[in-house]
ROVO-731846 format. One record per residue: x, z, y of N, C-alpha, C in turn; residue in three letters. Coordinates in steps of 0.1 Angstrom, whole numbers, always signed. Atoms other than C-alpha are relative to their C-alpha. Layout:
BEGIN
R, X, Z, Y, X, Z, Y, X, Z, Y, ala
...
END
This chain:
BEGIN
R, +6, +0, -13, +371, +25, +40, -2, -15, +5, unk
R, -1, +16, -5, +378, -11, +49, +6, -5, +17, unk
R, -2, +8, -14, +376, -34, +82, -5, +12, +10, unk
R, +6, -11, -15, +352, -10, +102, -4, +20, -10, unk
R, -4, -10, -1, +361, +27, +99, -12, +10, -1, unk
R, +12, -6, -1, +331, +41, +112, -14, -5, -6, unk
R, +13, +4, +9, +305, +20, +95, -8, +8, -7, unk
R, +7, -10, +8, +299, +47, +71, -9, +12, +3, unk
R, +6, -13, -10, +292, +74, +92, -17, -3, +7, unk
R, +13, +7, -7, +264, +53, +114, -11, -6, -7, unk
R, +9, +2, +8, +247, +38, +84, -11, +7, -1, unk
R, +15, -7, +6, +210, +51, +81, -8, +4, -12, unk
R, +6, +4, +11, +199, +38, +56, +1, -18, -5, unk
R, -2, +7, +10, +209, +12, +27, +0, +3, -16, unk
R, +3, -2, +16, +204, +3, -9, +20, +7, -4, unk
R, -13, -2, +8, +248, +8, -16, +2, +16, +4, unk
R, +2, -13, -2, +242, +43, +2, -5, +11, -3, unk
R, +15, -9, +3, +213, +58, -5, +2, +4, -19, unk
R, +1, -7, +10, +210, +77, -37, -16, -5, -10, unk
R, +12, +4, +4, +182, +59, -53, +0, -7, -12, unk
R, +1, +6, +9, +169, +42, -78, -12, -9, -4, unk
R, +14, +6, +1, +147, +13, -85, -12, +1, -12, unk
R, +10, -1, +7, +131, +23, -114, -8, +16, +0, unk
R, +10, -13, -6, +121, +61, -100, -8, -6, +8, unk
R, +10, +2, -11, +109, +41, -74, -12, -7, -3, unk
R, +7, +3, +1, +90, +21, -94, -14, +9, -11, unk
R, +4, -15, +7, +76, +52, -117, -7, +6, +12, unk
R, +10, -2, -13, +68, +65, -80, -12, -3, +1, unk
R, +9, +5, +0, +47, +39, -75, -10, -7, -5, unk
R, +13, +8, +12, +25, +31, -105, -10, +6, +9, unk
R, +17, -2, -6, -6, +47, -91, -3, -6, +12, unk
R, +6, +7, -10, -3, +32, -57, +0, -14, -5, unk
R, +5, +10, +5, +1, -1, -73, -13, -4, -13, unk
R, +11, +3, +12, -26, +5, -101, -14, +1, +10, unk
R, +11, -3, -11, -53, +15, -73, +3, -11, +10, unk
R, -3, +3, -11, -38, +5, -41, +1, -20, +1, unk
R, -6, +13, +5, -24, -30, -54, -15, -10, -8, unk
R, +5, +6, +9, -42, -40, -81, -16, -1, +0, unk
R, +14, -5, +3, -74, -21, -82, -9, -8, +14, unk
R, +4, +3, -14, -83, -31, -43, +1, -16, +0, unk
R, -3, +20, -6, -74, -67, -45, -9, -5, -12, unk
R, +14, +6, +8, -99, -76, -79, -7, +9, +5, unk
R, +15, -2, -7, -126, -53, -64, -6, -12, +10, unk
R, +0, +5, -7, -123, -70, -37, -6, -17, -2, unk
R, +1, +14, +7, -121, -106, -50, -17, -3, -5, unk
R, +13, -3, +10, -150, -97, -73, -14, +0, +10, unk
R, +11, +2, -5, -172, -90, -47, -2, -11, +13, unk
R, -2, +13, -13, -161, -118, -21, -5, -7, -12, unk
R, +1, +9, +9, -166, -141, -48, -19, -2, -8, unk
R, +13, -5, +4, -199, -127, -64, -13, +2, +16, unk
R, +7, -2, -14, -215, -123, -23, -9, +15, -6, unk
R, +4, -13, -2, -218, -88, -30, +3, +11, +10, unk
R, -5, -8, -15, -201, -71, +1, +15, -13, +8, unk
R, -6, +9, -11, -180, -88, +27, +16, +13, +8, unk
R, -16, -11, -2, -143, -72, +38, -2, +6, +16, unk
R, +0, -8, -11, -146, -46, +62, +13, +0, +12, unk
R, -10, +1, -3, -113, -51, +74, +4, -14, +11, unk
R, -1, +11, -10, -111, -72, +107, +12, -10, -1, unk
R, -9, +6, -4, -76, -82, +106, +1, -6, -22, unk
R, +1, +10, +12, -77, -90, +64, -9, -6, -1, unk
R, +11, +13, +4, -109, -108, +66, +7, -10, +11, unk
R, -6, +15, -2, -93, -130, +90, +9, -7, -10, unk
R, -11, +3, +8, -64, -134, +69, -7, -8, -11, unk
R, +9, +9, +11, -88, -144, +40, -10, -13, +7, unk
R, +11, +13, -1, -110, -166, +59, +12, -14, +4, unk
R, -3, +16, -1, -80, -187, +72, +14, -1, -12, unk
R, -6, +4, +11, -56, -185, +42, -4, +5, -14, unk
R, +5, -1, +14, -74, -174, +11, +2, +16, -7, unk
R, -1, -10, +10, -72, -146, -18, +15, +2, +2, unk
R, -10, -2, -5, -34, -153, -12, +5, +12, +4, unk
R, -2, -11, -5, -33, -133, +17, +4, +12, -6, unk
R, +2, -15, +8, -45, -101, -2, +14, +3, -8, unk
R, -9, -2, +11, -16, -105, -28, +16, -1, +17, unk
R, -11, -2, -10, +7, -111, +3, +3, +14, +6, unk
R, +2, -6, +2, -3, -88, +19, +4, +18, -7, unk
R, -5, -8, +9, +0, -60, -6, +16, +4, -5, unk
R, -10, +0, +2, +33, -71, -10, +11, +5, +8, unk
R, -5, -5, -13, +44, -68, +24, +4, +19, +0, unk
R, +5, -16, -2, +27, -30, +22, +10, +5, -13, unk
R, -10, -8, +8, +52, -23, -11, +14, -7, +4, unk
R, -16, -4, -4, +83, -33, +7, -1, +8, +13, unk
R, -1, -3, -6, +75, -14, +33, -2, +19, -6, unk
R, -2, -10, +4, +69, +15, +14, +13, +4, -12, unk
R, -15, -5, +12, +104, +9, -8, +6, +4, +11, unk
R, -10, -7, -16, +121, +13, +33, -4, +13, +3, unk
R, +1, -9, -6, +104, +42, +36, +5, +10, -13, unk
R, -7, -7, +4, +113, +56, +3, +15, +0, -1, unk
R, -14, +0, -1, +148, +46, +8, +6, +9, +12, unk
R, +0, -6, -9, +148, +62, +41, -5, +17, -3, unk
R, -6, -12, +3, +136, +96, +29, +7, +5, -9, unk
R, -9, -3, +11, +156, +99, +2, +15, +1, +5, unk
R, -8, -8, -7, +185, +93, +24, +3, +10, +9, unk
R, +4, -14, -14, +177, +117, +46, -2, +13, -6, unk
R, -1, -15, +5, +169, +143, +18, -14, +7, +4, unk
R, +17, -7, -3, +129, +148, +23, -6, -8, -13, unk
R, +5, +3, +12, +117, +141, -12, -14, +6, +2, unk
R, +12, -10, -5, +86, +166, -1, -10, -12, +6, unk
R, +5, +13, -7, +80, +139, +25, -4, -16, -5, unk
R, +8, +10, +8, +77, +109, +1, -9, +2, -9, unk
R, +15, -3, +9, +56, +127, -21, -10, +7, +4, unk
R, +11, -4, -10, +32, +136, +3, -6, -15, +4, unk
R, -1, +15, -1, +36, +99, +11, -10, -11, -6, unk
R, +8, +3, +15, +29, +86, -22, -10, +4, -2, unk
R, +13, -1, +0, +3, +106, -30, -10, -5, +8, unk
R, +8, +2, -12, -15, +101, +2, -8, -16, +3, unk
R, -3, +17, +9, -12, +64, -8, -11, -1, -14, unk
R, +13, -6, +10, -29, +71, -39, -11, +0, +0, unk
R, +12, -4, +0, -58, +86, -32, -9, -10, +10, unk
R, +1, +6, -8, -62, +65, -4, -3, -15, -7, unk
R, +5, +11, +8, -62, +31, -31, -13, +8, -10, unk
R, +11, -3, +7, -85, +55, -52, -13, +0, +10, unk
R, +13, -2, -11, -112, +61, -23, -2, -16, +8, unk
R, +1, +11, -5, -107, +21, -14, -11, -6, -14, unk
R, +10, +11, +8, -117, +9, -51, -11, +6, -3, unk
R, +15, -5, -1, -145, +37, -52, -11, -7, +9, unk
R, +7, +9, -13, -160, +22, -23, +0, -14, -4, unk
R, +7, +14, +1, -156, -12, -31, -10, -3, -16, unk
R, +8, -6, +8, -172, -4, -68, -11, +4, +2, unk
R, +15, -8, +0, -201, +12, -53, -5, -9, +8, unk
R, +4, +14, -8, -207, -21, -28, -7, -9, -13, unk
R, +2, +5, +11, -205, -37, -60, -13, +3, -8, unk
R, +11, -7, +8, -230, -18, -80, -13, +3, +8, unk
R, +14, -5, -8, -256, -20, -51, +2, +11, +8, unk
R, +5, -13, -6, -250, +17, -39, +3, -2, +17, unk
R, -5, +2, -17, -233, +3, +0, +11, +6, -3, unk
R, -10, -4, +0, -204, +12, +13, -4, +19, +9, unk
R, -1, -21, -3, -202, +56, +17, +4, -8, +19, unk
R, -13, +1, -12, -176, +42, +47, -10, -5, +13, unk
R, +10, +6, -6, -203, +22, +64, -11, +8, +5, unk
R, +11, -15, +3, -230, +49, +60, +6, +9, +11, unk
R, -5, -12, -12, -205, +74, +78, -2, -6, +14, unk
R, -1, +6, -12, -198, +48, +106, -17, +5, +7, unk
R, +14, +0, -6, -233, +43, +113, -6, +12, +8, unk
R, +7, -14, -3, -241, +84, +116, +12, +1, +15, unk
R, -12, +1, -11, -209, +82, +144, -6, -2, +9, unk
END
């Protein structure tokens, strides 16, 4: 037990608590980092670089205009520790349903980012842009 008694009890969520594991968690997250991570940040690059589409993203195109490609990889990084707190959190809690609703969701969501920036790429516009516009 130790010095403080109840510490255990009030704990929320922590790595010596929680039932987890960092290499499910990283198995979790291959597809959001293969898409979400990886796939989105060289599209991206590729067509900043090439002046084939320009970042739709008000608050990361500033980020790029005043600190660089950087950013993006920051960024990114940011967005996967914030989704290790969230799988640490439902896992302690016991909603595995809820992170993989999560995850996925994540997913498809880096797949429908590098579709789109691929198809900027390739001439076709952005689909995303296209809907805006009909709005």
């Amino acid at each position: 037990m130790g010095q403080f008694p109840g510490f255990e009890a009030d704990c929320k969520v922590c790595l010596l608590h929680a039932q987890v594991s960092i290499k499910e968690f990283c198995s979790d997250i291959r597809y959001i980092f293969l898409f979400y991570v990886i796939g989105d940040i060289s599209t991206t690059v590729f067509a900043l670089e090439n002046e084939l589409g320009y970042e739709a993203n008000f608050i990361i195109s500033g980020f790029l205009d005043n600190y660089g490609y950087y950013s993006l990889v920051v960024t990114k990084l940011l967005f996967l520790c914030l989704c290790f707190l969230d799988y640490l959190y439902l896992k302690k809690r016991g909603h595995p349903s809820t992170w993989n609703i999560t995850r996925h969701s994540i997913s498809v969501l880096g797949i429908l980012v590098v579709t789109n920036n691929l198809l900027v790429i390739g001439g076709a516009g952005s689909p995303l842009d296209k809907l805006l516009c009909i709005l």
